[in-house]
Each structure stands twice: as structure tokens, then as C-alpha cells.
N, C-alpha and C positions, 0 to 999 in steps of 0.2 A: 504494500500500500504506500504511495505517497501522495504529495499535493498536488493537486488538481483531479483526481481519479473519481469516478462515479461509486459511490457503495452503497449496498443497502444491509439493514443488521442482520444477522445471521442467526437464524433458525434452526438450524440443524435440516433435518429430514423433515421436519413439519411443516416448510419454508414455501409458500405457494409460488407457483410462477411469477418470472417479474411480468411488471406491467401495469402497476400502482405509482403513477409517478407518485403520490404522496408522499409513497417512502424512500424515495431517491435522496439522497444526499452526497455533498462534495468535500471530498477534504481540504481544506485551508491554510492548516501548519501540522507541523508535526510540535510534538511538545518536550519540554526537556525532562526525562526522564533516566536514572541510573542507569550506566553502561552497561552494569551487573543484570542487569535483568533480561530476559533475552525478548521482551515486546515491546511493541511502543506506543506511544499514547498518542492521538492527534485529537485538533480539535475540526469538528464539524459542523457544514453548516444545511440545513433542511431552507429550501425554499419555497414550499409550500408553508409552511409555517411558519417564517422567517425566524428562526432559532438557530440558536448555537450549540451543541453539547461537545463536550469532551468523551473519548472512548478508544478503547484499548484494540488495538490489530487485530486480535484474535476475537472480537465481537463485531465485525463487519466482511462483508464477500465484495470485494470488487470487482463491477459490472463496466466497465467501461478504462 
């Protein structure tokens, strides 16, 4: 995952087809996070909702 990349959050196997832009979102920055750790945090942004959240790599699938 880096910035600018399309993602939506990650469901596992219960995950419906994309196709919702609602849940599209883009990521913006990456965030500063301990070397030590092997994920990384970015912050994102939903434009449907015009919001921001923070969230960890391994909680989003990148679609774009």
C-alpha cells in the first residue's frame, strides 16, 4: 500500500464485491510508525463522507 492507491477495508471472505463506491477510499500519507514493527499505519481519506481515519496495512485491500 502507498499514497495515492485506491483501498477498501478488508473483510476477509465475507467481503462483497467491489462496487460500492461509498466504501472507496484513498490513501494520503503514510504515518510515522516504529521501524520494529513490520506494518504500517497510513492515514485515509473516504470521499463520500468526506472523512479522515487512520489504519493499519493489514486492514485494507488495495483496488487500484
Amino acid at each position: 500500500m502507498k499514497v495515492g492507491d485506491l483501498v477498501v477495508y478488508n473483510l476477509g471472505a465475507s467481503m462483497k464485491p467491489l462496487g460500492d463506491y461509498k466504501d472507496v477510499a484513498i490513501v494520503v500519507a503514510e504515518r510515522v510508525v516504529r521501524k520494529s514493527l513490520d506494518i504500517r499505519n497510513f492515514r485515509i481519506y473516504y470521499p463520500y463522507y468526506k472523512e479522515y481515519l487512520n489504519g493499519w496495512e493489514d486492514e485494507y485491500r488495495v483496488i487500484s
